[in-house]
Structure formats: structure tokens, C-alpha cells
C-alpha positions as CSV (number, residue, x, y, z in Angstrom):
1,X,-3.8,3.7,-10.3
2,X,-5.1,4.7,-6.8
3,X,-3.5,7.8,-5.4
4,X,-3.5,9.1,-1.5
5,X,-2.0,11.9,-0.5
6,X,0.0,12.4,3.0
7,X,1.8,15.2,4.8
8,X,4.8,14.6,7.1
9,X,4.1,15.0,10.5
10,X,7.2,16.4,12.9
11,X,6.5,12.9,14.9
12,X,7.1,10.9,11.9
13,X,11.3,12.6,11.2
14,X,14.2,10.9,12.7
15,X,17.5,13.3,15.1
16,X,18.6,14.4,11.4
17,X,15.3,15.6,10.6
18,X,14.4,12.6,7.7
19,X,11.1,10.4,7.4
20,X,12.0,7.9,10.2
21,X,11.9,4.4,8.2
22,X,9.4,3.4,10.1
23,X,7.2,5.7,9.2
24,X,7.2,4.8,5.5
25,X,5.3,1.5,6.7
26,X,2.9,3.5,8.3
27,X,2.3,5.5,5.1
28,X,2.2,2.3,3.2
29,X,-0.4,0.8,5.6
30,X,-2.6,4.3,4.9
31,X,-2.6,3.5,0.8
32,X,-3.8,-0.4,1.5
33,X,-6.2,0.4,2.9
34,X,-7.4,3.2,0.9
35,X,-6.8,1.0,-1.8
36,X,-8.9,-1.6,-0.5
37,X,-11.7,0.6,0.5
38,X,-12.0,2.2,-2.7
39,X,-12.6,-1.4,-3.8
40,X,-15.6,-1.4,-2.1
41,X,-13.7,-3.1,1.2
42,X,-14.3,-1.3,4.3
43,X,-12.1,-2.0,7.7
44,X,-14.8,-4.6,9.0
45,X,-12.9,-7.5,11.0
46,X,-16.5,-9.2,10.4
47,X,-15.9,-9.2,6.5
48,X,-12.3,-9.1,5.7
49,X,-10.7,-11.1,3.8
50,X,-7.5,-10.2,3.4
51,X,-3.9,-10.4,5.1
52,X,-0.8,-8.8,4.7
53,X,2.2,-11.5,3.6
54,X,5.1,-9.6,3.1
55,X,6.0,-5.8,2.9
56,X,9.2,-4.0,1.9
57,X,10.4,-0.5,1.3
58,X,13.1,1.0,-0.7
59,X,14.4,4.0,0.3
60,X,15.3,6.1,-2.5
61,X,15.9,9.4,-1.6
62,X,15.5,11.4,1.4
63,X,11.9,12.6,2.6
64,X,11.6,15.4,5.1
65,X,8.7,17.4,8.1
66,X,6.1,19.0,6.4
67,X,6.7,17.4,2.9
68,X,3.5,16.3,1.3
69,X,3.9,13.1,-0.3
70,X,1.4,11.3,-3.1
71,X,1.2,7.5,-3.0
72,X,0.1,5.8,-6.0
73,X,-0.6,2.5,-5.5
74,X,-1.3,-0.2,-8.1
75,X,-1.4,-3.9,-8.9
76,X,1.4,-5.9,-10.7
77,X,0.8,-9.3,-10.3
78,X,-2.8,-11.2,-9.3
79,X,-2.1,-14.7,-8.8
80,X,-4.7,-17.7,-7.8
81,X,-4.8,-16.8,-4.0
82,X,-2.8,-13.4,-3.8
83,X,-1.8,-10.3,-5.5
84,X,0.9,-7.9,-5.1
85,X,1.1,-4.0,-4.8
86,X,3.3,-1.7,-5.7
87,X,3.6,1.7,-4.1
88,X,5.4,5.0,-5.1
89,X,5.9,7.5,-2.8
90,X,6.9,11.0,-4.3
91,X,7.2,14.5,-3.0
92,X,4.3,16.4,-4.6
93,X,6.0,19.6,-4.5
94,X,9.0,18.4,-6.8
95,X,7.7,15.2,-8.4
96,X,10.9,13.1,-6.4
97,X,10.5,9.3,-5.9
98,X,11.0,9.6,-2.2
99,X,10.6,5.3,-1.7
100,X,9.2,2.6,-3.1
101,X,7.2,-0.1,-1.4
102,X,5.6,-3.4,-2.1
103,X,2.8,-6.1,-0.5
104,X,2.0,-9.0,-1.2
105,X,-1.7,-9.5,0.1
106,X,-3.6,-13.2,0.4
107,X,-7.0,-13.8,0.4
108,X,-8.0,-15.4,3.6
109,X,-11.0,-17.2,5.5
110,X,-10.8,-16.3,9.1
111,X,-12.8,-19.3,10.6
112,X,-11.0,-21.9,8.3
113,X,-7.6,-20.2,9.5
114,X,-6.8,-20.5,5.8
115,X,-6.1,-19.0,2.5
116,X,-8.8,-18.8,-0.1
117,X,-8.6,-18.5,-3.9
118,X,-9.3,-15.1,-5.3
119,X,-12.9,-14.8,-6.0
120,X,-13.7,-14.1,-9.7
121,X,-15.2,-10.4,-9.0
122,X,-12.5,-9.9,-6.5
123,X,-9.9,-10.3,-9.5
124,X,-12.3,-8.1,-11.9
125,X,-11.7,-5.2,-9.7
126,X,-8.0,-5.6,-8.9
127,X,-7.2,-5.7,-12.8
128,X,-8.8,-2.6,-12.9
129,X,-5.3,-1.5,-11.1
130,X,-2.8,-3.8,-13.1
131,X,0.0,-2.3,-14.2
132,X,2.9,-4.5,-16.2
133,X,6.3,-4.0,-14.4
């Protein structure tokens, strides 16, 4: 399990004061990549192959300015030319599952304009993360 940590920035909170659900995207974003790079991937548009498919985000409680929140992201399913993350985002100060997110990233050749199967090493590292749900 790879694990970021965040705070809640005043910008981030909705009128009432809550994580604006926007926001919980951004946070998401933050752990893929954090993810990725502690893979060994780093943000070069020259050498990345990956792309996002699909993201989602349960809300499960309320998150709030100036929480700090710890994402644990891991791996649940690799497949032949994807795999999917799961993230939990809880309140570090009392261990509350704040949301829950998902993605489903593809492996993809940027000339070809097409997705790729999985290399074998790739797969190697991501089970690494795999965690049965």
C-alpha cells in the first residue's frame, strides 16, 4: 500500500465549510501520481505510458479546512492492458474514512494513439500493491 498525506487548504471547502467534491479529484490525481512515481514513473510526457479511463469518488463522510487527510492507494485488479486503483482517504487525526475513490488506468502508446498490453515488469511492480477486495 502506497500512502500520501494531504492537508486541506481553505480554497479547497465549499459555503458550508466541507471538502468541495471537486477537490477530492484533485487529491486523488496527487496519489496517482505519487503512486506512479514511486514505481519508478516520473511526469515525463516523453515516456508516459499511461492514461486515466475512468475515476469515481464516494463520499462517505464529511471532510473539513485544515484536516489532514492520508491516502492509501493500492491495486485490486491488473488486467491484460489495465489495472485499477483503489483509494482511501481518511482523517489522520481520527482514523475516519472521509471518501473512497477509484481509477482505472490503461497502458498506452502515444504515437500509435493506442492501448498497449501491460509490460511483464510493469505488472511485477503493480502486484507489489495488489490487494484482494
Amino acid at each position: 500500500m502506497h500512502e500520501i498525506h494531504v492537508k486541506v487548504r481553505f480554497s479547497e471547502t465549499d459555503a458550508l465549510g466541507h471538502i468541495n467534491n471537486t477537490s477530492y479529484f484533485i487529491y486523488l490525481e496527487e496519489a496517482r501520481i505519487r503512486f506512479m512515481e514511486s514505481l519508478g514513473y516520473k511526469m515525463d510526457i516523453q515516456n508516459w505510458n499511461f492514461i486515466l479511463a475512468s475515476t469515481k469518488c464516494d463520499f462517505i463522510s464529511q471532510g473539513y479546512f485544515g484536516q489532514e487527510l492520508s491516502i492509501k492507494t493500492y491495486v485490486t485488479k491488473i488486467g491484460t492492458k489495465s489495472f485499477q486503483l483503489e483509494h482511501d482517504l481518511i482523517a489522520v487525526q481520527t482514523n475516519e474514512l472521509i471518501a473512497r475513490g477509484n481509477a482505472i488506468m490503461v497502458f498506452f502508446d502515444f504515437e500509435k494513439q493506442k492501448s498497449e498490453p501491460i509490460p511483464e515488469m510493469v505488472k511485477e511492480e503493480l502486484r507489489n500493491y495488489l490487494v484482494h477486495s
